[in-house]
C-alpha atoms as a printed R data frame, in Angstrom:
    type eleno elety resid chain resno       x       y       z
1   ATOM     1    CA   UNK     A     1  13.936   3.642 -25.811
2   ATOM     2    CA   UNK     A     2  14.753   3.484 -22.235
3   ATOM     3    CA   UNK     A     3  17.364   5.066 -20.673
4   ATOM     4    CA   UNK     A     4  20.134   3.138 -19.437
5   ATOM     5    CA   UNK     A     5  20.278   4.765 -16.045
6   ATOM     6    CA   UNK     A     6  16.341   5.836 -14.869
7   ATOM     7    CA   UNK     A     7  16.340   9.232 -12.559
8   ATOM     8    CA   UNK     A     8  13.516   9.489 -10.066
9   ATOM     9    CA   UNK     A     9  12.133  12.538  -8.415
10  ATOM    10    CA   UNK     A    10  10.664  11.034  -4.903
11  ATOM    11    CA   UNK     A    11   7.045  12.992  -4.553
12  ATOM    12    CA   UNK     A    12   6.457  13.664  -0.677
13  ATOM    13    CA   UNK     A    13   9.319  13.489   2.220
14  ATOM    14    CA   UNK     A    14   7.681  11.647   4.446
15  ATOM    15    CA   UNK     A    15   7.959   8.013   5.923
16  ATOM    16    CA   UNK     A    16   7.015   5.876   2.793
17  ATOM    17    CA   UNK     A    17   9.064   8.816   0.751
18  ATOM    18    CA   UNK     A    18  12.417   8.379   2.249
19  ATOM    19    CA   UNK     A    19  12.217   4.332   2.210
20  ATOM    20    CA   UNK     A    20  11.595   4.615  -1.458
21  ATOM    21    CA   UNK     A    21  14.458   6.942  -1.811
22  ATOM    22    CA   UNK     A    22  16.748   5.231   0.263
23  ATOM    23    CA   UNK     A    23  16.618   2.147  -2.028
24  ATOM    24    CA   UNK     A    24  16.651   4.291  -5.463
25  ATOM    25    CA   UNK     A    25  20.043   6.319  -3.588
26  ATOM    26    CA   UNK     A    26  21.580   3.403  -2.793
27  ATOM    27    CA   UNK     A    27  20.241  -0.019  -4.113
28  ATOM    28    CA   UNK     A    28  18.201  -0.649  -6.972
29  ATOM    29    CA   UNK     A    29  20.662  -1.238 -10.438
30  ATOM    30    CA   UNK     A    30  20.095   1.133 -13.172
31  ATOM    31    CA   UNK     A    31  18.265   3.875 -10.903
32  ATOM    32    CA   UNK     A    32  19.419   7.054  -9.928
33  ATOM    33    CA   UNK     A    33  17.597   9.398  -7.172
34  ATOM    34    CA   UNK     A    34  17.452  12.435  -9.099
35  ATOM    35    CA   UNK     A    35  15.302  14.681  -6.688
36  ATOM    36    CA   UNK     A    36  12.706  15.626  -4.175
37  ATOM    37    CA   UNK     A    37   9.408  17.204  -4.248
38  ATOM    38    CA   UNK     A    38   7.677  18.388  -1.417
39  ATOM    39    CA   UNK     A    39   5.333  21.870  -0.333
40  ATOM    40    CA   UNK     A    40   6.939  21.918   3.205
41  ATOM    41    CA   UNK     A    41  10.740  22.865   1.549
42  ATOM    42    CA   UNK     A    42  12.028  22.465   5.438
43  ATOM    43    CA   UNK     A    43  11.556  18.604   4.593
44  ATOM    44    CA   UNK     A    44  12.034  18.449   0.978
45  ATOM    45    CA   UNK     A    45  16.057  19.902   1.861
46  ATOM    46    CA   UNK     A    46  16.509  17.855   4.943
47  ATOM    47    CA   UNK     A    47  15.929  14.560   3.234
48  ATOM    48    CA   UNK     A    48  17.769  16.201   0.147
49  ATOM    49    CA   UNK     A    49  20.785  16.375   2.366
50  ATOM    50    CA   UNK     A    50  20.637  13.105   4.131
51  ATOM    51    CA   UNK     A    51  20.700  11.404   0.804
52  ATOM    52    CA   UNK     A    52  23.294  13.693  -0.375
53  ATOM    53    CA   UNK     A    53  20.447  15.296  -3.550
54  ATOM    54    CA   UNK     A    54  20.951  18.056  -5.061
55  ATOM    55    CA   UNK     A    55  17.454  18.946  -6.900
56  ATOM    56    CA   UNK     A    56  14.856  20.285  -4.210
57  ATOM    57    CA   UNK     A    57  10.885  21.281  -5.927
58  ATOM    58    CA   UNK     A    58   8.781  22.760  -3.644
59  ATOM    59    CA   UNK     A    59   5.825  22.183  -6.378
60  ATOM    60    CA   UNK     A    60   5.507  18.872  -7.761
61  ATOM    61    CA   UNK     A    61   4.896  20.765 -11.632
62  ATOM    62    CA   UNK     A    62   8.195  21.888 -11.620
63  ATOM    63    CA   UNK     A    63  10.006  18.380 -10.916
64  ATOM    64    CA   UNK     A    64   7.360  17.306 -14.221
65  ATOM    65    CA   UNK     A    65   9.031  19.852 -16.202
66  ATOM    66    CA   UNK     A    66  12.685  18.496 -15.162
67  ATOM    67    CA   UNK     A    67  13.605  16.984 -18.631
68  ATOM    68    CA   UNK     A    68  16.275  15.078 -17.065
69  ATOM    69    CA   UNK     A    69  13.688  13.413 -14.879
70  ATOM    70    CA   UNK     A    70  12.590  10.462 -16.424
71  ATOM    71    CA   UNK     A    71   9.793   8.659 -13.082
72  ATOM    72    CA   UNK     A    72   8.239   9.745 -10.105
73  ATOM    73    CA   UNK     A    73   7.221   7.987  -6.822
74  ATOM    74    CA   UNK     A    74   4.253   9.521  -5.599
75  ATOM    75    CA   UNK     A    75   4.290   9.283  -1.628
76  ATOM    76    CA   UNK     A    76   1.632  11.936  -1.052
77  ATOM    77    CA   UNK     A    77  -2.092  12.145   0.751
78  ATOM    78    CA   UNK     A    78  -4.486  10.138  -1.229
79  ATOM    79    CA   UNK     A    79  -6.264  13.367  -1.949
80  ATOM    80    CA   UNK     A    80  -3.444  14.391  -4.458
81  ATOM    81    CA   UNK     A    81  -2.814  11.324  -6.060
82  ATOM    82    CA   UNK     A    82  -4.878  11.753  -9.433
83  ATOM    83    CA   UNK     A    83  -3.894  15.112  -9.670
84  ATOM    84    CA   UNK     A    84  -0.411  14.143  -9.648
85  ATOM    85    CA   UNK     A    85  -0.417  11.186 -11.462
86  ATOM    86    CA   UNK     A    86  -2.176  12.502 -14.031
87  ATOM    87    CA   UNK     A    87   0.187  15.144 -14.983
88  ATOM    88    CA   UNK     A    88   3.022  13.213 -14.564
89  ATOM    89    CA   UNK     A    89   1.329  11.410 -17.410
90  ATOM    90    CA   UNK     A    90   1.013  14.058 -19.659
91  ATOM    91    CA   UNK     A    91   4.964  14.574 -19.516
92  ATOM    92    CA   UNK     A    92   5.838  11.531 -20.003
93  ATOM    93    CA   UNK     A    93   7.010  10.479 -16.457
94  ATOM    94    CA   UNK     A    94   7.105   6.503 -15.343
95  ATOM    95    CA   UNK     A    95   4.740   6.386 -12.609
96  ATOM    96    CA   UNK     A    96   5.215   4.163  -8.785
97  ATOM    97    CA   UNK     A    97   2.097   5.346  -6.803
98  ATOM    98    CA   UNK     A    98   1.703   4.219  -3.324
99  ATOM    99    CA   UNK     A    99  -1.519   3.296  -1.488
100 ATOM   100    CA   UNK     A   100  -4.490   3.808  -1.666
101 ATOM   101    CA   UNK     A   101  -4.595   4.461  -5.058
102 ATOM   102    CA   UNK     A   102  -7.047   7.810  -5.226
103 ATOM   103    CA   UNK     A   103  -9.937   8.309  -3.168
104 ATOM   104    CA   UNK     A   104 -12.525   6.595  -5.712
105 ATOM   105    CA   UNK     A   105 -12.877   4.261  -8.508
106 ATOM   106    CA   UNK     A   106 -13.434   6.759 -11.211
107 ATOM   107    CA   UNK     A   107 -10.117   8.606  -9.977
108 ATOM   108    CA   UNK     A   108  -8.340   5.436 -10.779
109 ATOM   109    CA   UNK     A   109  -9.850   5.298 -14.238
110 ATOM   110    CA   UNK     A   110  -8.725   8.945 -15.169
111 ATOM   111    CA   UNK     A   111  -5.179   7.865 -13.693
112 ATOM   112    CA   UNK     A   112  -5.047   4.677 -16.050
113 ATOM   113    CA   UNK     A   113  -6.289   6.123 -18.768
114 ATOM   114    CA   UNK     A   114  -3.802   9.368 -18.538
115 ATOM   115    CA   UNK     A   115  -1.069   6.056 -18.239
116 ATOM   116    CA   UNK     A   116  -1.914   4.771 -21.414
117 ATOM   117    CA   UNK     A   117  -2.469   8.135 -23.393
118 ATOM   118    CA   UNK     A   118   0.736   9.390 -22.322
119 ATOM   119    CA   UNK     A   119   2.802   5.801 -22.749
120 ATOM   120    CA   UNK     A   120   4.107   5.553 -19.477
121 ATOM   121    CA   UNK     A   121   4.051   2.740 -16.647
122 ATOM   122    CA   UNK     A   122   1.734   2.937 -13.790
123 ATOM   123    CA   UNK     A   123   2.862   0.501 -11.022
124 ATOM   124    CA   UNK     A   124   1.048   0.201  -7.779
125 ATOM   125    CA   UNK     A   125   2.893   0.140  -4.621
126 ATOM   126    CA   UNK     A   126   1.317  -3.160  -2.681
127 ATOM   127    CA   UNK     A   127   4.734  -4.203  -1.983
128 ATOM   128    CA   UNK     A   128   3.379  -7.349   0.019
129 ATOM   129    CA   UNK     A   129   3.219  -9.253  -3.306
130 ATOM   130    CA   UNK     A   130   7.088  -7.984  -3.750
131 ATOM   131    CA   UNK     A   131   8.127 -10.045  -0.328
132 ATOM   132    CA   UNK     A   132   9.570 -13.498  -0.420
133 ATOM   133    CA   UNK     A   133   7.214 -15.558   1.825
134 ATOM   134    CA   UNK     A   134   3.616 -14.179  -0.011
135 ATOM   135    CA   UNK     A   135   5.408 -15.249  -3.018
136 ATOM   136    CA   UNK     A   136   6.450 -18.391  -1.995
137 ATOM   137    CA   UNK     A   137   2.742 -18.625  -0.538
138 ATOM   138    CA   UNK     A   138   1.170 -18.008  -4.379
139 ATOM   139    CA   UNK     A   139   3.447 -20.517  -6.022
140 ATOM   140    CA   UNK     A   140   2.384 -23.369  -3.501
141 ATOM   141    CA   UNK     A   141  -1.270 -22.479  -4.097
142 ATOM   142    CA   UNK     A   142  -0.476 -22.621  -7.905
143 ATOM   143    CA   UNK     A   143   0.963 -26.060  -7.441
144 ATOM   144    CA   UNK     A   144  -1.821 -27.101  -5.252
145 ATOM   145    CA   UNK     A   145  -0.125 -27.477  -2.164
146 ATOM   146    CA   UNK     A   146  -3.295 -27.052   0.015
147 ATOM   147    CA   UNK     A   147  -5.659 -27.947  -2.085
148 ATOM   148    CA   UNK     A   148  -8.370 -25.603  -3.675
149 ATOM   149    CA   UNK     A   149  -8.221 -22.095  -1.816
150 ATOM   150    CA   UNK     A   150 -11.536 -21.925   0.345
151 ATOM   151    CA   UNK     A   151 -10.992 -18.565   2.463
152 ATOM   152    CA   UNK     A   152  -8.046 -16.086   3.019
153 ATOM   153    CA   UNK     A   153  -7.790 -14.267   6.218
154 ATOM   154    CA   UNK     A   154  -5.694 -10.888   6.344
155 ATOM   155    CA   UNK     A   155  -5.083  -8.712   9.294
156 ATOM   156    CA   UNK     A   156  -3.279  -5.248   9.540
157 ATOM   157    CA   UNK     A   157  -2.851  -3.454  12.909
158 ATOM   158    CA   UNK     A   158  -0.992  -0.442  13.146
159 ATOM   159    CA   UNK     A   159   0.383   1.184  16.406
160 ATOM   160    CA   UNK     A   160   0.305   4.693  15.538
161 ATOM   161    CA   UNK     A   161  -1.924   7.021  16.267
162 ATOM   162    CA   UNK     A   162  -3.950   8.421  13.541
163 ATOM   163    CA   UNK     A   163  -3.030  11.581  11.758
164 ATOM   164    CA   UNK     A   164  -5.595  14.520  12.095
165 ATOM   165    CA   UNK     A   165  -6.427  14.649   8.785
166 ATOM   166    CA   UNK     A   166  -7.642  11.026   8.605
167 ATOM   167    CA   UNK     A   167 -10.372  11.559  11.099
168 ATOM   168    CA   UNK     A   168 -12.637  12.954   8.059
169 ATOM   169    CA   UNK     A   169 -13.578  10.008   5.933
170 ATOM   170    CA   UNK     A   170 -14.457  11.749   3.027
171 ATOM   171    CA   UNK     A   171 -10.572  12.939   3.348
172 ATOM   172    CA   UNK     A   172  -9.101   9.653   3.651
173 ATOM   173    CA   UNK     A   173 -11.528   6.956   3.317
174 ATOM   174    CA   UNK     A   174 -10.906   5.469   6.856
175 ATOM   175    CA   UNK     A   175  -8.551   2.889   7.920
176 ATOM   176    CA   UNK     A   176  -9.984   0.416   5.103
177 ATOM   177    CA   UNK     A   177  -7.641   2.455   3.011
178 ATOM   178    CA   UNK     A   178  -5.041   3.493   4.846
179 ATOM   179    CA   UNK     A   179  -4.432   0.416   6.751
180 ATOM   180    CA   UNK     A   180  -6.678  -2.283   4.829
181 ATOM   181    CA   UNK     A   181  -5.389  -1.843   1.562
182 ATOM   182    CA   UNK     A   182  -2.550  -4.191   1.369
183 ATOM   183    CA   UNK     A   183  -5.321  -6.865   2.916
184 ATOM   184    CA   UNK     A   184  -7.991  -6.272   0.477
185 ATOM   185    CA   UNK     A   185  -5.236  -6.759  -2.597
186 ATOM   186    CA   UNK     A   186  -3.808 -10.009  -0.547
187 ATOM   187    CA   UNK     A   187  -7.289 -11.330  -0.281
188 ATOM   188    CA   UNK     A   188  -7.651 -10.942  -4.449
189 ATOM   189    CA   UNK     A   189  -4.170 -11.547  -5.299
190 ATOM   190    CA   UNK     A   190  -4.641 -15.249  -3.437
191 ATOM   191    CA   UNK     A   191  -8.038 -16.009  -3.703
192 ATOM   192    CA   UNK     A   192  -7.431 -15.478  -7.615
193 ATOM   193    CA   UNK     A   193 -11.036 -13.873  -7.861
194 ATOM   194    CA   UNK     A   194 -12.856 -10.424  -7.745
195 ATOM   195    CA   UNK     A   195 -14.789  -9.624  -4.351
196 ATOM   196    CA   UNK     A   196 -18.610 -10.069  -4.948
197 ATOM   197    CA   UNK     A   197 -19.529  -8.931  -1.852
198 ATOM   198    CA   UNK     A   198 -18.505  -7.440   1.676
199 ATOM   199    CA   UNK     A   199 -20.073  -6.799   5.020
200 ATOM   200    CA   UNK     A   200 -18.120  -4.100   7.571
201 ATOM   201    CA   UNK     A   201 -18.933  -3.133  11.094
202 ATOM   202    CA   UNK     A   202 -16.249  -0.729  12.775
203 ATOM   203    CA   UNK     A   203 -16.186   1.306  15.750
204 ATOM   204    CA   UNK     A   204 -14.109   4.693  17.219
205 ATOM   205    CA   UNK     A   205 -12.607   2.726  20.542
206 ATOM   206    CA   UNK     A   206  -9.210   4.408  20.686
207 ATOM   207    CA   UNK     A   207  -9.794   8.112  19.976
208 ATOM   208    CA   UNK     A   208 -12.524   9.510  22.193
209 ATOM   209    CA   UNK     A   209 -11.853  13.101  22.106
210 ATOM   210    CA   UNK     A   210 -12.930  13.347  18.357
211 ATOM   211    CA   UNK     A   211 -16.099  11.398  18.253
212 ATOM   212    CA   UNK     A   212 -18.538  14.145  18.379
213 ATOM   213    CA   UNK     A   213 -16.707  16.226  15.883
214 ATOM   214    CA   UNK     A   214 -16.549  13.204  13.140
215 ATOM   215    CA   UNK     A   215 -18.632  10.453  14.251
216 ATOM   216    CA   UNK     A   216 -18.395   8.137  11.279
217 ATOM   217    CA   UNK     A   217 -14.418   7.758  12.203
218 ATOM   218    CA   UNK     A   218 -13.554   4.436  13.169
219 ATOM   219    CA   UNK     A   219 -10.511   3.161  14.245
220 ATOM   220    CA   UNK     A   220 -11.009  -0.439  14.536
221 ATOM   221    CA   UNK     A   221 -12.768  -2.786  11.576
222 ATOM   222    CA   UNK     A   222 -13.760  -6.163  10.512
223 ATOM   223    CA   UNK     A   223 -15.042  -6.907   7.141
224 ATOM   224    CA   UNK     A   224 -16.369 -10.468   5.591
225 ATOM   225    CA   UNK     A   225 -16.479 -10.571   1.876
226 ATOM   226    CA   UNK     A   226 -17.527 -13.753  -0.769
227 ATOM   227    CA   UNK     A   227 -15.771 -13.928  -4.260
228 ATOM   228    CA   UNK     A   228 -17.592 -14.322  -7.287
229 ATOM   229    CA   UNK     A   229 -16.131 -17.899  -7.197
230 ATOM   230    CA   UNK     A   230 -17.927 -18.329  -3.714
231 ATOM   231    CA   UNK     A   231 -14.366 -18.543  -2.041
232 ATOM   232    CA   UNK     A   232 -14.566 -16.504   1.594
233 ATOM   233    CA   UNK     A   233 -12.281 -13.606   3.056
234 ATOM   234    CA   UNK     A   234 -11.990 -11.510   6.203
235 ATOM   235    CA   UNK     A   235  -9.952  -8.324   6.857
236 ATOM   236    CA   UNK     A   236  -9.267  -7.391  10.379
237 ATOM   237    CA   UNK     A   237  -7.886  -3.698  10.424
238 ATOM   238    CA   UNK     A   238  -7.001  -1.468  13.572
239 ATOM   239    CA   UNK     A   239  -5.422   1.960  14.528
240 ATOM   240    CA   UNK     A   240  -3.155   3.268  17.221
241 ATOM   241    CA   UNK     A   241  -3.099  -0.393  18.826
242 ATOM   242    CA   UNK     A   242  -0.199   0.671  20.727
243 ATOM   243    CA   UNK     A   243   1.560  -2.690  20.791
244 ATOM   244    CA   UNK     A   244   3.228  -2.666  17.819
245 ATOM   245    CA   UNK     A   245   2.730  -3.664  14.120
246 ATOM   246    CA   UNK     A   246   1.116  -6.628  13.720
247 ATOM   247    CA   UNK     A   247   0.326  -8.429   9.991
248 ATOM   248    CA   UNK     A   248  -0.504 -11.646   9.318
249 ATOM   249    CA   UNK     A   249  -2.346 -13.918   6.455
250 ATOM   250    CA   UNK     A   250  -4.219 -17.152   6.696
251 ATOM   251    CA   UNK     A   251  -4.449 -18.948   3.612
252 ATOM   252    CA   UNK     A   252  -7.112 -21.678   4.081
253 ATOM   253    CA   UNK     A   253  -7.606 -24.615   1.147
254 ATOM   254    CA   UNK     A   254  -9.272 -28.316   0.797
255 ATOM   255    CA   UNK     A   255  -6.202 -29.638   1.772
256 ATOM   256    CA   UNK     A   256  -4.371 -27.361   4.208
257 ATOM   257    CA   UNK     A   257  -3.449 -24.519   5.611
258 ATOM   258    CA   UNK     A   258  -0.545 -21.401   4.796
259 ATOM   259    CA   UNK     A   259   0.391 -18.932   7.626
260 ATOM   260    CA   UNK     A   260   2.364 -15.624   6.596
261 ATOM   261    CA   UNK     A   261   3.663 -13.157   8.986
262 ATOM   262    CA   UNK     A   262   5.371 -12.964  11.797
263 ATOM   263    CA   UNK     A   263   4.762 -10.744  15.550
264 ATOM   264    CA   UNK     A   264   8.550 -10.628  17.103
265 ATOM   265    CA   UNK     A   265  11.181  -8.353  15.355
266 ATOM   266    CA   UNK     A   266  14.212 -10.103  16.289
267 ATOM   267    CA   UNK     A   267  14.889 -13.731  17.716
268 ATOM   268    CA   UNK     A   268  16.167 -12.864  20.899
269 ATOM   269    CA   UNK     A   269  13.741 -14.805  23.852
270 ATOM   270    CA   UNK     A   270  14.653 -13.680  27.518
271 ATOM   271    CA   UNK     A   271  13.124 -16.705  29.803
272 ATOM   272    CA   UNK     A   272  13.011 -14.556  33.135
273 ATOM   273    CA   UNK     A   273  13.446 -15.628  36.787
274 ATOM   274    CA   UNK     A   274   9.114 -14.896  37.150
275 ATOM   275    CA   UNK     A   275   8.984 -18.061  34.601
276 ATOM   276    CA   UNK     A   276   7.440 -16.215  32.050
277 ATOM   277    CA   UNK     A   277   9.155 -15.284  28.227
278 ATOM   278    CA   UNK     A   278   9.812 -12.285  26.709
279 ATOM   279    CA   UNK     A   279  10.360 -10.653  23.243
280 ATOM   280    CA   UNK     A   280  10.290  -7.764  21.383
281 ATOM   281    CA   UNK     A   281   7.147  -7.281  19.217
282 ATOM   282    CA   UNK     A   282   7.570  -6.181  15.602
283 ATOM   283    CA   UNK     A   283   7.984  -2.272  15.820
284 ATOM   284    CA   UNK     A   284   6.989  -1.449  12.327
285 ATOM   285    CA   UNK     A   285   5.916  -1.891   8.476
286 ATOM   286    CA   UNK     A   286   9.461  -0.331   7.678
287 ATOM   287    CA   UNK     A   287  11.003  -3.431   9.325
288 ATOM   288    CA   UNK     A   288   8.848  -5.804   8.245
289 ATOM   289    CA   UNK     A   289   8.762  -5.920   4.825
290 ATOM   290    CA   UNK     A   290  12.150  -3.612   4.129
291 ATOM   291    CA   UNK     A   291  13.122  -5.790   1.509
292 ATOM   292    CA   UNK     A   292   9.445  -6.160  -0.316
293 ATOM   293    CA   UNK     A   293  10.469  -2.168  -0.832
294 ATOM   294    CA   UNK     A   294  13.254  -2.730  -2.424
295 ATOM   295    CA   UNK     A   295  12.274  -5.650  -4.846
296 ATOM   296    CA   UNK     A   296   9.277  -3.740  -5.204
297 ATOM   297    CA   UNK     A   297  11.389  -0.827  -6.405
298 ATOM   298    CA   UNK     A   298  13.718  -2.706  -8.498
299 ATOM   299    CA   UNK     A   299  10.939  -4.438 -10.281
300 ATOM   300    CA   UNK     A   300   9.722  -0.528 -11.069
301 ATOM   301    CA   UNK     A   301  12.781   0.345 -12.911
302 ATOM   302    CA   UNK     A   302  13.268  -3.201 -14.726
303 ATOM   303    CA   UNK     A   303   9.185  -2.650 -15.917
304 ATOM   304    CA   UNK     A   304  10.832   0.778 -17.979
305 ATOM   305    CA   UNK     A   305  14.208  -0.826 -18.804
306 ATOM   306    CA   UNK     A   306  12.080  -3.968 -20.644
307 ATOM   307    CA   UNK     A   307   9.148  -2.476 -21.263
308 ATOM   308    CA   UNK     A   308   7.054  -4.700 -19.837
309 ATOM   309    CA   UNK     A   309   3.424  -4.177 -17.818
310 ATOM   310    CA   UNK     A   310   4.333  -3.741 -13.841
311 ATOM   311    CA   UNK     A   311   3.379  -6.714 -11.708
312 ATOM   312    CA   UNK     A   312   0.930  -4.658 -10.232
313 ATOM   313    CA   UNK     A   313  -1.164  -2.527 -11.931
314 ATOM   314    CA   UNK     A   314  -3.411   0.503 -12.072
315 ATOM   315    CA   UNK     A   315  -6.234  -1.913 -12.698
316 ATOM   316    CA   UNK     A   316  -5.385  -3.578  -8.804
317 ATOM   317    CA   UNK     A   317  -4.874  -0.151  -7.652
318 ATOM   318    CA   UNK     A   318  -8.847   0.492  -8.820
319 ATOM   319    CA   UNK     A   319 -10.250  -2.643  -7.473
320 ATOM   320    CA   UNK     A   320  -8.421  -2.133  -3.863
321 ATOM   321    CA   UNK     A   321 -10.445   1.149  -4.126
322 ATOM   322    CA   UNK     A   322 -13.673  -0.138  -4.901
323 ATOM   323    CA   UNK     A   323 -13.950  -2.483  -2.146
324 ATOM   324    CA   UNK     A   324 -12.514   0.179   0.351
325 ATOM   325    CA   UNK     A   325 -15.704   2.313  -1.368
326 ATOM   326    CA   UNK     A   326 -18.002  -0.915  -0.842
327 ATOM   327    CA   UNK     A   327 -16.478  -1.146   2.607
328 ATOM   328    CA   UNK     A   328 -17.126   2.125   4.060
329 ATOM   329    CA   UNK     A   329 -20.182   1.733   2.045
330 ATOM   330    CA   UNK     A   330 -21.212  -1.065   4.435
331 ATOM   331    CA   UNK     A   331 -20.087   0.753   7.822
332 ATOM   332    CA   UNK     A   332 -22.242   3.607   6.827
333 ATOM   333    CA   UNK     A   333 -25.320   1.682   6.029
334 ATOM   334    CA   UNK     A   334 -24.852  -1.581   8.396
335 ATOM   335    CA   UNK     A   335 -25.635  -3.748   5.541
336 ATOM   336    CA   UNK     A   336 -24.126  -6.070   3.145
337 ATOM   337    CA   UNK     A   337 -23.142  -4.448  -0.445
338 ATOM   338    CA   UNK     A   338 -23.260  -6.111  -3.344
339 ATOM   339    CA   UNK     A   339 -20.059  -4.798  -6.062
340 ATOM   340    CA   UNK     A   340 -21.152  -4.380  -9.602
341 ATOM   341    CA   UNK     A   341 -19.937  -6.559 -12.156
């Protein structure tokens, strides 16, 4: 039976962290942030304090072994996520992991499969498919508002710089799964179809002081793919692009079009006395889709109250991974991959 109010230890302090634990301090019914885990304690305390917490793990076995714990949110590297997931598993903890999912398809299996041994939920954090407008966008292509889908277009670019440790792709998969992610599940969530087969070309333009050291790091990449239903996609995907966060979705069918996303941050236009506009560029994910977070989040804890299977599942986690495998696959090779049925 579930319990009426649903602690959560938040795994990893960081950005994503402290969004999720914002909304589980303050906003989603029937949850309760519980605690923190983190290995750098100077951040596991200071975003302890901020949301007025009292429980602080340095090691992430510890907050397992917290009886009165009854979920995590994993918010770590992708390097740790199986490790983690799987042992929240095996003590029983209801588990939100972010993106990417683990750093390879047969990670993902051992994760669902420690899930369903252990009887606990495995959601997957592509909060896009939480936010109002891509689900307004599904339910028109359900109804046929455009006709048959033909091709779906998704870009990410982020204006951060990349992290050192991302450099090594066999560390963190490249910007296909950092950034890409959330494309490559909004290219199957509205195509309605598995990807059959991708094509990737990338390129290091942005970060010249690292290319001899790890020359297969790109920061920039474009990647075609056909379904197995023959419908077309495209992912555009780009680090450190300096000019802010920029995400957007074409939806193309028989019968029309569906554009998602917007580029300003707030509505304010300044017409200047040099005739030209200005106004402010979206700054970041955070603002973007806040409130996909925190339906996101909500719809976590009403999955364990009903006992019901998440929206999104360990099975989309594993098939974001594969074509981010299939992707980098491509780079590597400069040739089309075929996916495996």
């Amino acid at each position: 039976m579930a319990p009426d109010i649903v602690n959560v230890c938040v795994i990893g302090a960081g950005r994503a962290g402290m969004i999720h634990a914002a909304n589980f301090r303050k906003s989603v019914p029937y949850a309760r942030l519980a605690a923190f885990a983190d290995p750098n304690r100077e951040a596991a305390e200071q975003a302890a304090r901020s949301l007025e917490v009292d429980k602080v793990y340095t090691d992430y076995r510890d907050a397992l072994a917290d009886e009165s714990i009854h979920a995590v949110v994993v918010v770590t590297p992708t390097v740790y996520h199986r490790e983690i997931v799987v042992a929240a598993a095996a003590a029983g903890k209801h588990v939100l992991c972010e993106k990417p999912m683990a750093m390879n398809e047969a990670e993902c299996k051992e994760m669902i499969e420690a899930c369903e041994r252990g009887g606990v939920k495995l959601q997957l954090a592509f909060m896009r498919r939480f936010d109002e407008s891509f689900r307004d966008a599904k339910r028109q292509i359900e109804a046929g508002a455009i006709g048959d889908v033909v091709m779906v277009k998704s870009l990410t670019r982020g204006p951060s710089t990349p992290m050192p440790w991302m450099y090594d792709i066999r560390k963190s998969n490249g910007p296909l799964a950092e950034v890409n992610s959330h494309d490559i599940d909004t290219l199957r969530w509205f195509a309605g179809s598995e990807i059959a087969e991708v094509h990737a070309a990338g390129g290091n333009f942005r970060c010249p002081d690292i290319r001899e050291e790890f020359p297969d790091f790109y920061d920039t990449v474009a990647m075609t793919a056909r379904f197995a239903d023959g419908k077309l996609g495209s992912i555009d995907g780009a680090m450190g692009v300096q000019y802010g966060y920029d995400s957007r979705v074409e939806i193309l069918g028989t019968e029309g079009v569906i554009y998602l996303g917007q580029t300003h941050e707030r509505t304010i236009v300044t017409a200047r006395r040099d005739k030209t506009l200005q106004r402010p560029f979206m700054n970041s994910w955070r603002s973007l889709f806040k409130e996909a977070y925190l339906a996101e989040d909500s719809d976590f804890i009403a999955c364990i109250r009903e006992d019901r299977t998440p929206a999104v599942t360990g099975y989309d986690g594993m098939m974001a991974v594969r074509i981010v495998e299939a992707g980098n696959a491509s780079l590597a090779r400069g040739e089309l991959v075929r996916l495996a049925d």
